[in-house]
C-alpha positions as CSV (number, residue, x, y, z in Angstrom):
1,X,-81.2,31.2,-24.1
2,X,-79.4,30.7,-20.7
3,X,-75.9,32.4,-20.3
4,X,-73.1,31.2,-17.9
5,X,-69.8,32.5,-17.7
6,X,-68.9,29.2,-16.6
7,X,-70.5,25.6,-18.1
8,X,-69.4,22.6,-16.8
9,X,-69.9,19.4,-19.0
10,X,-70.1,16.4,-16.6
11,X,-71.1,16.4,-12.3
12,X,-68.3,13.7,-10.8
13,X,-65.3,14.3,-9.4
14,X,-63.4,16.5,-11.7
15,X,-66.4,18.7,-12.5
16,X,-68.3,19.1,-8.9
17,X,-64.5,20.5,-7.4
18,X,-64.1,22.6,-9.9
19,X,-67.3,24.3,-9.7
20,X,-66.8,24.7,-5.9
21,X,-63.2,26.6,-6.6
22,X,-64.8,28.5,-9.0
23,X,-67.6,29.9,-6.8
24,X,-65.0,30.3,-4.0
25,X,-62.9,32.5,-5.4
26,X,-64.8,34.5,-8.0
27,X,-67.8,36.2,-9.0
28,X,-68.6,34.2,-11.9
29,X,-72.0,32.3,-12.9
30,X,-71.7,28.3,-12.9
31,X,-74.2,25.7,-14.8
32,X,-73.1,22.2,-13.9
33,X,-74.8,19.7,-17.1
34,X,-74.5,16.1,-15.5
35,X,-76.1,13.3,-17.9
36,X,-77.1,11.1,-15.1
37,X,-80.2,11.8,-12.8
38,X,-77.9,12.5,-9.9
39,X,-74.6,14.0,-9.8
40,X,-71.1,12.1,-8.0
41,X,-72.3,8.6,-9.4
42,X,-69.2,7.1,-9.9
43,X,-67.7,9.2,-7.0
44,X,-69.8,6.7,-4.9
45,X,-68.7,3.9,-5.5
46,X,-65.1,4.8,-5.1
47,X,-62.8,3.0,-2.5
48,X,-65.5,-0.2,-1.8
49,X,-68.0,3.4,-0.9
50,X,-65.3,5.1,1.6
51,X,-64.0,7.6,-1.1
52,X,-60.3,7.1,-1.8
53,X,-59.8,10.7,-2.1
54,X,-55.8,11.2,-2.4
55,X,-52.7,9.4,-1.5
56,X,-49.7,11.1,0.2
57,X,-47.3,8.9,-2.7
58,X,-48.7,11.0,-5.2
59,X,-46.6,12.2,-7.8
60,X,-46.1,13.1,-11.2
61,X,-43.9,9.5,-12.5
62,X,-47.1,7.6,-11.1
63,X,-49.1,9.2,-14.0
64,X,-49.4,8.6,-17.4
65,X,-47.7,11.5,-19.6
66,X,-46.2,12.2,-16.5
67,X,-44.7,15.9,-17.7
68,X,-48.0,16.8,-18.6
69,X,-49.3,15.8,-15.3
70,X,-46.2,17.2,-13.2
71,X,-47.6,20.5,-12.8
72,X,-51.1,19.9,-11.1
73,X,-50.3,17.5,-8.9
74,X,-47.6,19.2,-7.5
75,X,-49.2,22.5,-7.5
76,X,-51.9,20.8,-5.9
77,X,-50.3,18.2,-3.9
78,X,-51.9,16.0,-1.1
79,X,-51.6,18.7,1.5
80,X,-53.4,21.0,-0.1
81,X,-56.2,19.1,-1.8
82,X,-56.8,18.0,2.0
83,X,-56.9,21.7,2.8
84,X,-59.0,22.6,0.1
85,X,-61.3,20.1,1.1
86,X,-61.3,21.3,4.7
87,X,-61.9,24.3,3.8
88,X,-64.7,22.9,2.0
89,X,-66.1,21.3,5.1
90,X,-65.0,18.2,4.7
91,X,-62.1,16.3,6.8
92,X,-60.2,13.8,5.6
93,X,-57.7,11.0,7.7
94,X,-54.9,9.1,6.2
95,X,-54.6,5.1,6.0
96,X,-51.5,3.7,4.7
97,X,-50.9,6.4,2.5
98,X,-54.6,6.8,1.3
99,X,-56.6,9.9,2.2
100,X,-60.1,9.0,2.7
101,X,-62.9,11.3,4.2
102,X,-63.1,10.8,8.2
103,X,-66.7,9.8,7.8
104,X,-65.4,6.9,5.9
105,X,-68.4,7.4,3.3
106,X,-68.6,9.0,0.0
107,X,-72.1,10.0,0.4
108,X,-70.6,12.8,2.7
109,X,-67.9,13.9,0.4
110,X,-71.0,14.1,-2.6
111,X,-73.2,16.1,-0.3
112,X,-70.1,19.0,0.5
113,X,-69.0,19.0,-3.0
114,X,-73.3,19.9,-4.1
115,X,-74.0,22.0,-1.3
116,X,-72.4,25.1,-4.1
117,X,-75.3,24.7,-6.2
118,X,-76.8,27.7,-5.3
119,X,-79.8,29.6,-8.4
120,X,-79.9,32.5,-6.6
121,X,-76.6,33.1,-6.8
122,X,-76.2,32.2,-10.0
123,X,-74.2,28.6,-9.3
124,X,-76.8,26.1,-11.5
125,X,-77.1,22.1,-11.5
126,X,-79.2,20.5,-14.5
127,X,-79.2,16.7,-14.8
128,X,-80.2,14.5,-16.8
129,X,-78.9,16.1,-20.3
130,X,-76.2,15.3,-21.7
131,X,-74.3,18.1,-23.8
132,X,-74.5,17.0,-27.7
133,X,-72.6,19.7,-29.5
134,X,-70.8,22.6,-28.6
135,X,-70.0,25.4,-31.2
136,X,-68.6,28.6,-30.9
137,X,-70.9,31.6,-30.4
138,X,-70.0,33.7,-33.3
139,X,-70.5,31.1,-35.5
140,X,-73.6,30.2,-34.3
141,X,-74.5,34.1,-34.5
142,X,-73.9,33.9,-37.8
143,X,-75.4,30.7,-38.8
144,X,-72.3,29.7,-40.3
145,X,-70.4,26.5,-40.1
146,X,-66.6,26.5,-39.1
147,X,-65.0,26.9,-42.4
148,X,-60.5,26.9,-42.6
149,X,-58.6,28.3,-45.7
150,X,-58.8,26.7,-49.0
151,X,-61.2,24.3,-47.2
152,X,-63.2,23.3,-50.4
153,X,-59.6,21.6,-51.8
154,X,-59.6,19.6,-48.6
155,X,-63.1,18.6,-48.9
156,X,-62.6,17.6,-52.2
157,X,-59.6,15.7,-51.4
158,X,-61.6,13.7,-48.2
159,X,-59.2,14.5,-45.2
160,X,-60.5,13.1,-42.6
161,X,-59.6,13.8,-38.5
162,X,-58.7,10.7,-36.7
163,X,-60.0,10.0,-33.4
164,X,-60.5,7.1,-31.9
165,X,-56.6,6.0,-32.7
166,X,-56.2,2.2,-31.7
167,X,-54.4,2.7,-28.0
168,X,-51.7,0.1,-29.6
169,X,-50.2,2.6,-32.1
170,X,-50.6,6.0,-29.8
171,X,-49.8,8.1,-33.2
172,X,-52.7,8.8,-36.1
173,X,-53.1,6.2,-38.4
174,X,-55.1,6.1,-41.5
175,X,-59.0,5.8,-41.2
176,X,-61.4,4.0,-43.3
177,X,-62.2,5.4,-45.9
178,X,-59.4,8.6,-45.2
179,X,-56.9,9.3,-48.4
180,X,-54.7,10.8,-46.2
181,X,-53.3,11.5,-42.8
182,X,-53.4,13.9,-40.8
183,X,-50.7,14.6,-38.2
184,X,-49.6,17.5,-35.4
185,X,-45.4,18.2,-36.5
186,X,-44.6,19.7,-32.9
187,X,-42.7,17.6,-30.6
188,X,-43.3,14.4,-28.0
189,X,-45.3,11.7,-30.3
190,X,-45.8,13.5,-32.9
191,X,-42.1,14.6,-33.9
192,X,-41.8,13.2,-37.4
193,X,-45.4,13.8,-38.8
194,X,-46.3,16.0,-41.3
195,X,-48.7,19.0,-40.9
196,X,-50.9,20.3,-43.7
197,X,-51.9,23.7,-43.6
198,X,-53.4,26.2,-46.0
199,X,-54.2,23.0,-48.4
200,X,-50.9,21.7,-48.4
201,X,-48.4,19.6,-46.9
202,X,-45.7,20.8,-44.6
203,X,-43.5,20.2,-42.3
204,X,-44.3,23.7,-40.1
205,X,-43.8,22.8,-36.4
206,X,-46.7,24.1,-34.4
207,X,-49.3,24.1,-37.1
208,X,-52.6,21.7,-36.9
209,X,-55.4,21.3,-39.0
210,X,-58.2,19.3,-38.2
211,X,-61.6,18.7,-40.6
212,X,-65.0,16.9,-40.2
213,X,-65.4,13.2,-39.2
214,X,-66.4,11.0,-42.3
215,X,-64.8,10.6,-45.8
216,X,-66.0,14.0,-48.0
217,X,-66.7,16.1,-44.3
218,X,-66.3,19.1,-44.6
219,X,-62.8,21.1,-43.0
220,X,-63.4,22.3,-39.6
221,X,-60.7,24.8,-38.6
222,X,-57.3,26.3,-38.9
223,X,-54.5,26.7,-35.9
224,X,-51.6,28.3,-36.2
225,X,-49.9,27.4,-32.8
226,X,-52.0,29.9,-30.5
227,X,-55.4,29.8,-29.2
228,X,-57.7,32.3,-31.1
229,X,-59.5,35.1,-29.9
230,X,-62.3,34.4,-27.1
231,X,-65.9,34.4,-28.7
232,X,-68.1,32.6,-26.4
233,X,-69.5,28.8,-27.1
234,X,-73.2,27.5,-27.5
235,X,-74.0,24.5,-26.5
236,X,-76.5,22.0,-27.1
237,X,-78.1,19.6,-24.5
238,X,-80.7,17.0,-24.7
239,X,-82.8,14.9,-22.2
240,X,-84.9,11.7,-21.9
241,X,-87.8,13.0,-23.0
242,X,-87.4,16.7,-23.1
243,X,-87.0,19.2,-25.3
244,X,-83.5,20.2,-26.5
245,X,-81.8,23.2,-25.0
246,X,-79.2,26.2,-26.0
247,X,-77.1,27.6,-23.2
248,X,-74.5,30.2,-23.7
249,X,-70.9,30.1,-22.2
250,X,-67.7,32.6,-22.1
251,X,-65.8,29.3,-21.2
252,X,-65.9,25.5,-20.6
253,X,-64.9,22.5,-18.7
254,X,-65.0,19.1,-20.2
255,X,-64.8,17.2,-16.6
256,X,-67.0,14.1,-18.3
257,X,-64.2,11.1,-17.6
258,X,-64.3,7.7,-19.2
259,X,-66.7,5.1,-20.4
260,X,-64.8,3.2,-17.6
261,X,-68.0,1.5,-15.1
262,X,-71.1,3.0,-17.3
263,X,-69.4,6.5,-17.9
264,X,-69.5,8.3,-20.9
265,X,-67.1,8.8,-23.7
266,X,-67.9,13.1,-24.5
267,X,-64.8,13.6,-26.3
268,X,-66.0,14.1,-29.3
269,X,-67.5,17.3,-28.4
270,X,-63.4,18.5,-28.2
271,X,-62.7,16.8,-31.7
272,X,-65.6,19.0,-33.5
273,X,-63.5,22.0,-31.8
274,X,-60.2,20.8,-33.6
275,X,-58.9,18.6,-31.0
276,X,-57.6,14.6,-31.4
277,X,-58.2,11.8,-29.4
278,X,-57.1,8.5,-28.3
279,X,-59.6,5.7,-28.3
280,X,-60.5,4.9,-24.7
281,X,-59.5,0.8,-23.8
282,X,-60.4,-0.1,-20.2
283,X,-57.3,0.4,-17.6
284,X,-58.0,-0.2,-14.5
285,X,-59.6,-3.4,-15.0
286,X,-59.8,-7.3,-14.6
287,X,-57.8,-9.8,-16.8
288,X,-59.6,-12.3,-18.4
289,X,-57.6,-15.8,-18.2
290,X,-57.9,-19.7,-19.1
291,X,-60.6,-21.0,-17.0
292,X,-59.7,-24.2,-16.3
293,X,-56.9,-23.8,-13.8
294,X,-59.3,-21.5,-11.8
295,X,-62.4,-23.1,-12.0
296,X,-63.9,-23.4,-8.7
297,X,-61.5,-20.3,-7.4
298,X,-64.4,-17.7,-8.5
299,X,-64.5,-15.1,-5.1
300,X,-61.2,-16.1,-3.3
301,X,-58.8,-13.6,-3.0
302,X,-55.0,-13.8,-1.8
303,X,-51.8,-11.8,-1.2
304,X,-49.7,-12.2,-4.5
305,X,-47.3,-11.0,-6.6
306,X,-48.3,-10.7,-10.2
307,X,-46.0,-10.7,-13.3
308,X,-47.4,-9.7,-16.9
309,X,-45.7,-8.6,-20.0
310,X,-42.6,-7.3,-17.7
311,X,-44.7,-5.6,-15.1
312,X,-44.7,-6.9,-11.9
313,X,-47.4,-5.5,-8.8
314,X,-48.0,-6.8,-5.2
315,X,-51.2,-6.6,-3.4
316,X,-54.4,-8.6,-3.5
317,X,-55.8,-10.6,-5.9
318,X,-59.1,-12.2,-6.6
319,X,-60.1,-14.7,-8.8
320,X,-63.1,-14.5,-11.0
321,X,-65.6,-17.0,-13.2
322,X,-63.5,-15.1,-16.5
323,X,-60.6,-14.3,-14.5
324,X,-58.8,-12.0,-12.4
325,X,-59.0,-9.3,-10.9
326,X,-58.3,-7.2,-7.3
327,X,-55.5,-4.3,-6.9
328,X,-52.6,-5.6,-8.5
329,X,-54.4,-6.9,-11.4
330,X,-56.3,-3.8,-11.8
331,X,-52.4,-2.1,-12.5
332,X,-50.8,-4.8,-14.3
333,X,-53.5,-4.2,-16.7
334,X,-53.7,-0.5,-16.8
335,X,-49.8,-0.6,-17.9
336,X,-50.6,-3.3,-20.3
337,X,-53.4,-1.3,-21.6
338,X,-51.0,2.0,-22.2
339,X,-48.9,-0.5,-24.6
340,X,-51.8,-1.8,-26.2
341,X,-51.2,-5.2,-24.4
342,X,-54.2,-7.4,-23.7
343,X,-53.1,-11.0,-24.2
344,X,-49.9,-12.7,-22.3
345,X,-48.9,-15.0,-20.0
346,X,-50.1,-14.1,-16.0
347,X,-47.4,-15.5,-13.3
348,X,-49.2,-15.4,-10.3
349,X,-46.8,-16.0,-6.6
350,X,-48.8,-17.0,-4.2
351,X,-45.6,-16.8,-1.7
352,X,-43.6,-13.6,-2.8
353,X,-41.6,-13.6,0.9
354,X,-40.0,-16.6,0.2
355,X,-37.9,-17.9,-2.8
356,X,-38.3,-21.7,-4.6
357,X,-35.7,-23.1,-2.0
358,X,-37.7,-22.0,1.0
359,X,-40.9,-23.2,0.1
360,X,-40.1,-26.3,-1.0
361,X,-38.3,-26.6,2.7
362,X,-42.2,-25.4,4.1
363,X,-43.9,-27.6,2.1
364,X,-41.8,-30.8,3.3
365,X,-42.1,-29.7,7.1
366,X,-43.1,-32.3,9.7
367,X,-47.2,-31.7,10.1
368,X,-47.6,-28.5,7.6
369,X,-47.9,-29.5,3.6
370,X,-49.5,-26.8,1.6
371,X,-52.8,-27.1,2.7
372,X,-51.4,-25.6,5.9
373,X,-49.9,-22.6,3.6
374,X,-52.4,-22.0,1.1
375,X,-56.3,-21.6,1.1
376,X,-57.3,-25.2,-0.1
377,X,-59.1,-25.1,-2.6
378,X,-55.7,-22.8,-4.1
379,X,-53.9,-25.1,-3.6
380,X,-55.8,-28.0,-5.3
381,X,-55.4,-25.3,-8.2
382,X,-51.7,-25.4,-7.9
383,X,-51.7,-29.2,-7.7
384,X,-53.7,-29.3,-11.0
385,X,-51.4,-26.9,-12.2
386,X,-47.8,-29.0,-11.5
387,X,-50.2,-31.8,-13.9
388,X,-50.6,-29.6,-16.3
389,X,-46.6,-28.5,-16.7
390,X,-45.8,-31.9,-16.5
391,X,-46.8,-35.5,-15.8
392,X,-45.5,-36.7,-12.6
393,X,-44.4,-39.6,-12.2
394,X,-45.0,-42.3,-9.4
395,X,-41.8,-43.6,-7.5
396,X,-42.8,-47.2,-8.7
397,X,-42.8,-45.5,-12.3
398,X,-46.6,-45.1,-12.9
399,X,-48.3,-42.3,-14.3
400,X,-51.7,-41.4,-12.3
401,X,-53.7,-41.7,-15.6
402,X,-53.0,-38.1,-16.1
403,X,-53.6,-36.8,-12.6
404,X,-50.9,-35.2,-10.6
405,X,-48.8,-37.5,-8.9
406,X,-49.6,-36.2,-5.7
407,X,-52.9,-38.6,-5.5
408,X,-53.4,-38.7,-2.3
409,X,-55.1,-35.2,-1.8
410,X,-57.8,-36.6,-4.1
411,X,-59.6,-38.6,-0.9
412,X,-58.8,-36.1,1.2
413,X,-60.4,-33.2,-0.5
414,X,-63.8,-35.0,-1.8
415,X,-65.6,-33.5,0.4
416,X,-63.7,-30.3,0.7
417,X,-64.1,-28.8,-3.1
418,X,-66.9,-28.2,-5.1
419,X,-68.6,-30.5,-7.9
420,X,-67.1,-28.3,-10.5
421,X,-63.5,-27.8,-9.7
422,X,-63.9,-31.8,-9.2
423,X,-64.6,-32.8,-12.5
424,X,-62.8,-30.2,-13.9
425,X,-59.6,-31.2,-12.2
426,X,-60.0,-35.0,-12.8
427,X,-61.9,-35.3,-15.6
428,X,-59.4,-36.4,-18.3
429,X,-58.6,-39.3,-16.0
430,X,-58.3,-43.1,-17.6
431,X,-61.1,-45.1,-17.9
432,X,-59.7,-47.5,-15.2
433,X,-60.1,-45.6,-12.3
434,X,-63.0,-45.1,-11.0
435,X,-65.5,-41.4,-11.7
436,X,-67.4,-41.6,-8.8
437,X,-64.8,-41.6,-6.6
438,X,-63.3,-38.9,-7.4
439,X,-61.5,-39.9,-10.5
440,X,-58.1,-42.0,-9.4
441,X,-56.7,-43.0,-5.9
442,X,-53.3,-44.2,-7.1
443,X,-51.5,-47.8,-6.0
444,X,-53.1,-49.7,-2.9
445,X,-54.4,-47.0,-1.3
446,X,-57.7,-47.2,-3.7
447,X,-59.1,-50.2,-2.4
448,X,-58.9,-49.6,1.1
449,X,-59.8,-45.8,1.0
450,X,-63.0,-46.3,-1.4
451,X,-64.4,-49.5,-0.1
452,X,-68.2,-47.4,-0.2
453,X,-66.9,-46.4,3.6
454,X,-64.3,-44.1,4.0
455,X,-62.4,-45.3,7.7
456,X,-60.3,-43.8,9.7
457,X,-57.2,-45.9,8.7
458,X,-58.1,-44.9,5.1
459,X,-57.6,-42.0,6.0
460,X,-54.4,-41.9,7.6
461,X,-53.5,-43.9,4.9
462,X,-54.3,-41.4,2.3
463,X,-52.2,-38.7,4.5
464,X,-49.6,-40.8,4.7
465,X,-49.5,-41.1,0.6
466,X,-50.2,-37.4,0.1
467,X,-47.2,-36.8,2.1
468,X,-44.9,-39.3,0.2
469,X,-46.0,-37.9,-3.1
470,X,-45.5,-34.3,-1.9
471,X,-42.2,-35.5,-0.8
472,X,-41.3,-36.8,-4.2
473,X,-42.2,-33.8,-6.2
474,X,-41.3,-31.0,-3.9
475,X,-39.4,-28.7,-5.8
476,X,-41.9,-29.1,-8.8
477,X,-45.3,-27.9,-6.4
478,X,-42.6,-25.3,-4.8
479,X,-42.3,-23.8,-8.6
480,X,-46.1,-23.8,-9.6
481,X,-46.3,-21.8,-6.1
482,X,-44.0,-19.2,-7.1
483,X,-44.8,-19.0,-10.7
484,X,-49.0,-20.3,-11.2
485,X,-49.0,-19.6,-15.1
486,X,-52.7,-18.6,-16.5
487,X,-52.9,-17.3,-20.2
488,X,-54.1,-13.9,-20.4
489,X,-57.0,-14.0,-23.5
490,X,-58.3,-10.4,-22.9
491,X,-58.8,-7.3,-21.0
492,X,-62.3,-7.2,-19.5
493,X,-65.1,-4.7,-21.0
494,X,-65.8,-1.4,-20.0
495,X,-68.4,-2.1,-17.7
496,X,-65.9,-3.8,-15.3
497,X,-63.0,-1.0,-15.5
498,X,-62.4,1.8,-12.7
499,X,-60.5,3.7,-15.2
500,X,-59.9,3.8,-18.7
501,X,-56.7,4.7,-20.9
502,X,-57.2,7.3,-23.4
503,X,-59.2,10.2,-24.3
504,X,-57.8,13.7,-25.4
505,X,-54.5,14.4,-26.4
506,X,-52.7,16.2,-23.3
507,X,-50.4,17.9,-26.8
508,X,-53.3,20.4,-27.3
509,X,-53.7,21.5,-23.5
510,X,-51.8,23.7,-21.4
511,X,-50.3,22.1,-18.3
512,X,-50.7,24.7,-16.5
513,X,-54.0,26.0,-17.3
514,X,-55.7,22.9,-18.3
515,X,-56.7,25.4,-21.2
516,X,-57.1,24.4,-24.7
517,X,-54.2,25.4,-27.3
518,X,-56.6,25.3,-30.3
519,X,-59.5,27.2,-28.8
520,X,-59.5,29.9,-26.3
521,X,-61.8,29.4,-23.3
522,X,-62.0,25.7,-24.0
523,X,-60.2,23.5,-20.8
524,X,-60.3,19.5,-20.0
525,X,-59.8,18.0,-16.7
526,X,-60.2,14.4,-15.0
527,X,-59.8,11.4,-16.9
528,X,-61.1,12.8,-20.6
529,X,-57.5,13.8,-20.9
530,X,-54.6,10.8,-21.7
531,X,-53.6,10.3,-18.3
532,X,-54.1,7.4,-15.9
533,X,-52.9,6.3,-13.0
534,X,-52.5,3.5,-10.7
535,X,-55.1,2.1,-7.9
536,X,-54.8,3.9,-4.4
537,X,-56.3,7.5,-4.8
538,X,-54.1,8.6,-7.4
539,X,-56.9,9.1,-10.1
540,X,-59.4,11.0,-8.2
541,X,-56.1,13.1,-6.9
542,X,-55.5,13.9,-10.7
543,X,-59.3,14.8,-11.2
544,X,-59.3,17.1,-8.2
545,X,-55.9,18.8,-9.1
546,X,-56.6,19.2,-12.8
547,X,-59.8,20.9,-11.7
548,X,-58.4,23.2,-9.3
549,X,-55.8,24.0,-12.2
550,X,-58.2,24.9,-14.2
551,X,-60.7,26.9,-12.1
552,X,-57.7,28.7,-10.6
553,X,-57.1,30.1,-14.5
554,X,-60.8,30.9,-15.0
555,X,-60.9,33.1,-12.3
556,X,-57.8,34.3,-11.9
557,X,-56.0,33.3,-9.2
558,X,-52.3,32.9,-8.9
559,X,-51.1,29.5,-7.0
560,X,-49.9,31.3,-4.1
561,X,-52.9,32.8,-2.9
């Protein structure tokens, strides 16, 4: 059996710094376990492939459990993950606030961050396994199972631990199948539960039991508020087609993430150990909306502001075939997604510098309308839009057979829109206007504009009656421009998320060790702990600090040095 001071469960971000901190500042041997054929996978794709390493905003309210977070990234704040880096080999530049490597490429910041791996010296890489139980070492010595006093009553009575907890409810609920709860009484979330220990039900701050997953498991282990006496952990790795293996460790790192963009989900490894943990929902992550409003919009992007559920974000956006998505989508969602929000109303303004007032003054403007303002075939969307919140009406009294009033853009844009937003814009149109050209073309201007020929005084006489519609509904376009409402149906799935929300609880970790309260020698770091943050930087920052937190513990160095 191989034997590490240090394993490592998991080669990305989190994991590969720490390793390198680690073999930097002490004599200890490293085994890196990466499930993926190559290590810094994710890391790759990071910042469109430059790397968004850091950002100079970062701070501890940007974070989720911000107290928890406080500590690392201000211990290890942008300065001196920069200089650690450099120290590394690596430089780094600054670009509106984000740090990115000055080769502008995240192959080079991968190819620093593995040159440690080192046999010889003791500093060990092995992908492709992926670690499938850890235990600790005296147990396994023994050939004993973790057993917790009067254990036999609990398994008799079929406690079970919760993990997984719906995001929604961020407390422990009561699992299928579970005859009873099981809560931690000490502080934060956790303040009015109830604690059983030694069989029974308490109310004894500080104390935690945990026991086996499934109804009739049996109890796992017993914590009385301090982190037991080191004994070493075995763990157990498997591959694609080879044999399983055994590796000793005095300590470990869980540096595995999310299932966030084809990650993996290892937290269960911790919840063997004792520990809890929040069921991972994609954060950082496209919205998935009504389709009809957008149809046709799938790859445009635009400078917005974006309101959802009482969150509001600036920045791009970018519409989808399901949706949206782009920066400020991506963090309207991860808040959402920390208050177990996932449906809603989106308010999408496509002119943020401006209020109703001024746009509707833009919009009338001698020779600019609002295909002068917004990408056209946006602003068809925001035409079909004012339709949809209400049915225009002509000055002459008629109603466009239930197409916006503003009918003469219909002519205009034939030829400038695809097939689909067409029919999808103007296909509840009456049966008295014509399909095949393009639905309605409202009063006299029908005749002479769709003859079979469309002339050049059609044309301007098309112009002339988009203008005069515009004119009459103004300040109703001017309000679908600030406020273009899609209804929110979903969050995307996993695959599509940068980040996710969830994972361990931050409760059962030191802050400032990143070191387990439950079991000695066990730490977390990265984005397997309940904290998130927004786009720019910020979550690699966290990975990178937390690992440094930890390493600086494992080998025993004091934050000023």
């Amino acid at each position: 059996m191989e034997k590490y001071d240090v394993v490592i469960i998991g080669g990305g971000a989190g994991g590969l710094f720490a390793a390198n901190v680690i073999a930097a500042g002490g004599n200890k041997s490293i085994c890196v376990i990466e499930a993926n054929a190559r290590v810094g996978k994710k890391l790759s794709a990071t910042g469109g492939g430059r790397c968004n390493l850091s950002n100079t905003g970062v701070m501890a309210g940007a974070y989720g459990n911000a107290a928890f977070a406080e500590y690392a990234v201000k211990t290890f704040d942008t300065d001196r993950i920069r200089k650690m880096f450099k120290d590394l080999g690596l430089l780094t530049k600054v670009e509106d606030g984000r740090v990115y490597p000055y080769s502008e490429s995240a192959a080079t910041v991968i190819d620093v961050l593995r040159g440690v791996f080192d046999e010889n010296n003791g500093i060990v890489l092995k992908t492709g396994y992926r670690v499938i139980n850890i235990q600790k070492s005296s147990l396994y010595e023994q050939n004993d199972t973790l057993k917790r006093k009067n254990g036999e009553d609990c398994q008799n009575a079929g406690l079970n631990a919760v993990a997984n907890v719906p995001i929604k409810e961020r407390n422990f609920h009561r699992n299928k199948g579970a005859e009873f709860d099981i809560r931690k009484a000490s502080g934060g979330r956790y303040s009015n539960a109830k604690t059983v220990h030694d069989g029974k039900a308490g109310a004894e701050s500080g104390c935690m039991v945990t026991v086996g997953i499934g109804q009739g498991a049996n109890a796992k282990t017993v914590h009385d508020g301090k982190a037991g006496a080191e004994s070493g952990y075995i763990l157990t790795a498997a591959g694609d087609g080879q044999a399983r293996v055994e590796i000793a460790a005095d300590k470990v790192i869980l540096a595995t993430g999310s299932p966030a963009g084809g990650g993996l989900d290892s937290s269960q490894l911790y919840v063997t150990l004792g520990h809890t943990a929040y069921r991972f929902v994609p954060g950082l992550a496209p919205l998935v909306t009504e389709r009809g409003l957008i149809k046709g919009l799938s790859g445009l992007r635009a400078y917005a502001e974006a309101e959802f559920e009482g969150e509001r974000e600036r920045g791009e956006i970018q519409f989808r075939d399901f949706g949206v998505s782009g920066i400020a989508i991506f963090n309207l969602s991860a808040k959402a997604a920390r208050r177990g929000i996932n449906s809603g109303v989106l308010t999408i303004d496509f002119m943020p510098e401006y209020d109703v007032k001024t746009v509707k003054t833009l919009i009338l403007t001698p020779n600019l309308d609002i295909f002068g303002i917004l990408r056209r075939p946006i602003a068809e969307a925001v035409l079909r839009s004012a339709r949809a919140a209400q049915q225009l009406e002509k000055p002459n009294g008629e109603v466009c057979g239930g197409v916006p009033s503003v009918c003469g853009v219909h002519g205009d844009i034939r030829n400038n829109t695809n097939s689909d937003a067409r029919s999808d814009a103007y296909g509840d149109t009456n049966s008295g206007v014509r399909g095949d050209i393009y639905d309605d073309i409202c009063g006299d201007a029908r005749g002479n504009v769709y003859g079979g020929v469309l002339e050049k005084n059609a044309q301007k006489t098309q112009a002339a009656a988009l203008r005069a519609d515009i004119e009459a509904d103004a300040e109703a376009v001017a309000r679908v421009i600030k406020g273009f409402k899609l209804t929110v149906t979903g969050g995307s799935d996993m695959s599509l998320a940068q980040t996710a929300n969830g994972g361990l609880n931050v409760n059962e970790f030191d802050d400032k060790t990143m070191q387990s309260r439950i079991c000695k020698g066990l730490y977390a770091v990265g984005e397997c702990l309940d904290t998130d943050a927004p786009c720019g930087g910020f979550n690699l920052h966290w990975a990178f600090a937390s690992a440094a937190t930890a390493a600086f513990d494992i080998i025993g160095k004091t934050v000023g040095e």
